[in-house]
C-alpha positions as CSV (number, residue, x, y, z in Angstrom):
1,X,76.6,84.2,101.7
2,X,79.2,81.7,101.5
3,X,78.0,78.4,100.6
4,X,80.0,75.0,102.6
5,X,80.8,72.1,100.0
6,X,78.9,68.9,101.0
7,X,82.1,67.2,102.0
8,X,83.0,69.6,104.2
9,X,82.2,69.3,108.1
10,X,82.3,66.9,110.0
11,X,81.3,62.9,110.1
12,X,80.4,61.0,107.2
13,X,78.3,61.6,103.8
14,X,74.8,60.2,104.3
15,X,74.6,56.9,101.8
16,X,78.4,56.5,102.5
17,X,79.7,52.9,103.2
18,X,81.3,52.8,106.4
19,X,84.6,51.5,106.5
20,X,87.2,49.8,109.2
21,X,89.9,52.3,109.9
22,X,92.2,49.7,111.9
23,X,92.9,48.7,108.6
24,X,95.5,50.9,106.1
25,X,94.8,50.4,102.4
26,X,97.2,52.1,99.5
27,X,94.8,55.0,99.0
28,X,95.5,55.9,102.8
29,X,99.6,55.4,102.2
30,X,99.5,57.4,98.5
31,X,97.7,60.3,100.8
32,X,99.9,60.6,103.8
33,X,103.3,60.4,101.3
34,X,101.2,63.7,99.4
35,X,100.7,65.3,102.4
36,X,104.2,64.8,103.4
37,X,105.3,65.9,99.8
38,X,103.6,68.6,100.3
39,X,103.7,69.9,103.7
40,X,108.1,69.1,103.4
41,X,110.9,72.1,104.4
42,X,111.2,73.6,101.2
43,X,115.2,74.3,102.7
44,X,115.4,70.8,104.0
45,X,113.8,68.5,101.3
46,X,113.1,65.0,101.3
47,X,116.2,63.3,100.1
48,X,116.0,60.6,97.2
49,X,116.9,57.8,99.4
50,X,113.9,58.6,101.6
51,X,111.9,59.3,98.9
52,X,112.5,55.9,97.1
53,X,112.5,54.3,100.2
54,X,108.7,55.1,100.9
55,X,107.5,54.6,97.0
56,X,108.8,50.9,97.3
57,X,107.4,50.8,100.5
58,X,104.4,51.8,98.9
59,X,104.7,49.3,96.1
60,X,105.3,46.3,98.2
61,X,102.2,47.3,100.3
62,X,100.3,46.8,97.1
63,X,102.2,44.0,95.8
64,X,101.4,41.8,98.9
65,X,97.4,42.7,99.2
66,X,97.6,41.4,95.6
67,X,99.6,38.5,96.9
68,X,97.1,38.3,99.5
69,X,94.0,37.9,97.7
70,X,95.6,35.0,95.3
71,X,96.4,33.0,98.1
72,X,92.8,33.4,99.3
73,X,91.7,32.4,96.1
74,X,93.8,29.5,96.0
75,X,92.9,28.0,99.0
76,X,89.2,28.5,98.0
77,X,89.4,26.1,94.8
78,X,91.7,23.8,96.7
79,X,89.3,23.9,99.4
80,X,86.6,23.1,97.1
81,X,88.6,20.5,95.0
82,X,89.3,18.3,98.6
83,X,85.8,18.5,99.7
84,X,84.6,17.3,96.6
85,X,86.6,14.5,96.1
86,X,85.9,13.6,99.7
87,X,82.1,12.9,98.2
88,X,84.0,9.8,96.5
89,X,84.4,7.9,100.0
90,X,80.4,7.6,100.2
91,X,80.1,3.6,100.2
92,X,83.7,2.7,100.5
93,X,85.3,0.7,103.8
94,X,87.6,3.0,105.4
95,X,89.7,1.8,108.7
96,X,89.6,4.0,111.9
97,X,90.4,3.5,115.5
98,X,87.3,1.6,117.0
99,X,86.6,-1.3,118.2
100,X,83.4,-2.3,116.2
101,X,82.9,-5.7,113.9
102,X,80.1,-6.0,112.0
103,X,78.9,-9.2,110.6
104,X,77.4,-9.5,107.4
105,X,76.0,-12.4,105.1
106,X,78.5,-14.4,107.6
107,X,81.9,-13.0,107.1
108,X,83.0,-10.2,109.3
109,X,84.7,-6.9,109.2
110,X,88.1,-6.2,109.6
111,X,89.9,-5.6,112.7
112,X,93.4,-4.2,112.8
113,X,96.2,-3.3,115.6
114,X,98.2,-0.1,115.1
115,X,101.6,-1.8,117.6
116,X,104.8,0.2,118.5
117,X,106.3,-2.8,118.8
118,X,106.3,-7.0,118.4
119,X,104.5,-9.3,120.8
120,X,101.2,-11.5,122.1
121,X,97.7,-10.1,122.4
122,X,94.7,-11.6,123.5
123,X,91.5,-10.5,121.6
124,X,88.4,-11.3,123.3
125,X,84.8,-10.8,121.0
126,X,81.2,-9.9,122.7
127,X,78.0,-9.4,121.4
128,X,75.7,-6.7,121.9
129,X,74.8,-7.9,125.5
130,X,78.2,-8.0,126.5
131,X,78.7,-11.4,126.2
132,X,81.7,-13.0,125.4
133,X,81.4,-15.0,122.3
134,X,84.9,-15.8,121.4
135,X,88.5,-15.4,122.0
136,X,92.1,-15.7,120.4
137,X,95.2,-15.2,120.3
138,X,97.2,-13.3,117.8
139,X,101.2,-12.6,117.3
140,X,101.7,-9.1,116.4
141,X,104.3,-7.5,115.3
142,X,105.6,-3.1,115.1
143,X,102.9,-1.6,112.6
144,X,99.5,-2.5,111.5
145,X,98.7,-6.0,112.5
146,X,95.4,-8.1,110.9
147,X,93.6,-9.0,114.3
148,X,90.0,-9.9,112.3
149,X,87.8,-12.6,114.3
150,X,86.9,-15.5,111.9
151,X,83.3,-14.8,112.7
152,X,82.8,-18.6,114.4
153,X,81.8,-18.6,118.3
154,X,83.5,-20.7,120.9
155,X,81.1,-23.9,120.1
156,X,82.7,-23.5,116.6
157,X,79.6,-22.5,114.8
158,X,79.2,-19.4,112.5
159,X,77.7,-16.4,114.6
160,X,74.5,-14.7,113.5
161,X,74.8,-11.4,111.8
162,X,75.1,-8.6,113.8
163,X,77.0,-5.7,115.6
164,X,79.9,-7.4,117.9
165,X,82.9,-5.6,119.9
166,X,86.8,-6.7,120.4
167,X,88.4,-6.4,123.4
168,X,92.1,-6.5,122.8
169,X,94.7,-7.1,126.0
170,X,98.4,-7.6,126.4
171,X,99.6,-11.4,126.7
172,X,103.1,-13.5,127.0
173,X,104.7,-10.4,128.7
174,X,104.0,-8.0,126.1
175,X,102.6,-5.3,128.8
176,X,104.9,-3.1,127.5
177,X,103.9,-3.0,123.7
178,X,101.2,-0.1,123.2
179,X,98.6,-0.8,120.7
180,X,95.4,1.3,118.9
181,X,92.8,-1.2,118.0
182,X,91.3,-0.2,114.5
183,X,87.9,-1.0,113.2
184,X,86.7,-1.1,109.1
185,X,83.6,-0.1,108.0
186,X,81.9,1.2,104.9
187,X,81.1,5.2,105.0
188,X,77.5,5.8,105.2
189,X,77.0,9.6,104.6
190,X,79.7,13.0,104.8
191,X,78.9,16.3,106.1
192,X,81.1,19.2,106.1
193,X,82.4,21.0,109.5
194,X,84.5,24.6,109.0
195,X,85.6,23.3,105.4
196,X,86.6,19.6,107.0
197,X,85.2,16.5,105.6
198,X,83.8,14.4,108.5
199,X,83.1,10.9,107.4
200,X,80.7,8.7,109.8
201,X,80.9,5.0,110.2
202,X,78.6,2.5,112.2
203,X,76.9,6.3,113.5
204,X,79.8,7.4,114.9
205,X,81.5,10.5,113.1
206,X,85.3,10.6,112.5
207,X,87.3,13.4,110.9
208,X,89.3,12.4,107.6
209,X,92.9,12.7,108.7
210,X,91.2,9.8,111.2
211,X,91.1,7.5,108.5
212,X,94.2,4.9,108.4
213,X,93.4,3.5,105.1
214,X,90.7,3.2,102.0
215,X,89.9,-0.5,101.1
């Protein structure tokens, strides 16, 4: 009684990996040129050119998954280099659009102005009531502009420490100037979203191409 190999029929080998057919690896394009080899006109042959033709495409095919996989790899360690370095912003004052002052031991955070173009504002400061504590003005110019309160109310005495906000409006006709106002604060922790450092500052999280500069 004949006796059938344990490959043949039909379905796969129990124990056997599955595998994703959508996907064509060199083992499947070595196979099919074989079969083509071998299944070929013997009076109408494969002609060199065609023959070549398929070896390097066969060649490249392998050439790129290689390819492939080193650019994977690369992007891995550069991945891991970036994230890591990003630990070294832990404690630092970063500046990021906000509009946030904090005042510390008396002297208080840094506010900047991100302009498109010269001109007046007005830069009104409230307290954590809403208040309005103090207010100034301030000649700006295209590009980052210093806009920090000196921390003294309207009475001219030295605020209390605490969490304040800017409000920052045109003035002297400079409606037409746009502006980003920019707050500076120290990092207090980093988490990691889809390979992204995300930095957060005063509670609020910001992404790291956020950040306009280091201090």
């Amino acid at each position: 009684m004949p006796v059938t190999g344990i490959t043949d029929g039909y379905g796969p080998v129990v124990g056997q990996p599955t595998r994703d057919y959508a996907a064509v690896d060199k083992m499947d394009f070595m196979t099919l040129l074989v079969a083509q080899i071998k299944n070929q006109d013997p009076m109408s042959p494969m002609d060199n050119a065609e023959f070549t033709s398929q070896i390097t495409q066969f060649t490249m095919l392998d050439e790129m998954k290689s390819m492939n996989a080193r650019l994977e790899e690369n992007l891995l360690v550069g991945q891991t280099i970036n994230n890591t370095a990003m630990l070294g912003l832990v404690g630092k004052s970063v500046t990021v659009e906000g509009n946030k002052v904090w005042m510390t031991d008396g002297v208080p955070s840094e506010s900047v102005l991100a302009a498109d173009g010269p001109g007046t504002v007005v830069v009104e400061v409230t307290d954590d009531t809403g208040h309005v504590v103090a207010t100034f003005r301030k000649s700006i110019e295209r590009g980052l502009n210093d806009v920090t309160w000196d921390g003294k109310l309207e009475n001219g005495e030295l605020a209390g420490d605490g969490t304040y906000s800017i409000s920052v409006t045109p003035g002297d006709g400079s409606e037409d100037v746009s502006f980003t106002t920019l707050m500076t604060g120290p990092v207090e922790g980093l988490r990691y979203e889809n390979n992204t450092a995300v930095v957060i500052i005063g509670g609020v999280e910001f992404y790291v191409s956020d950040i306009y500069k280091v201090s």
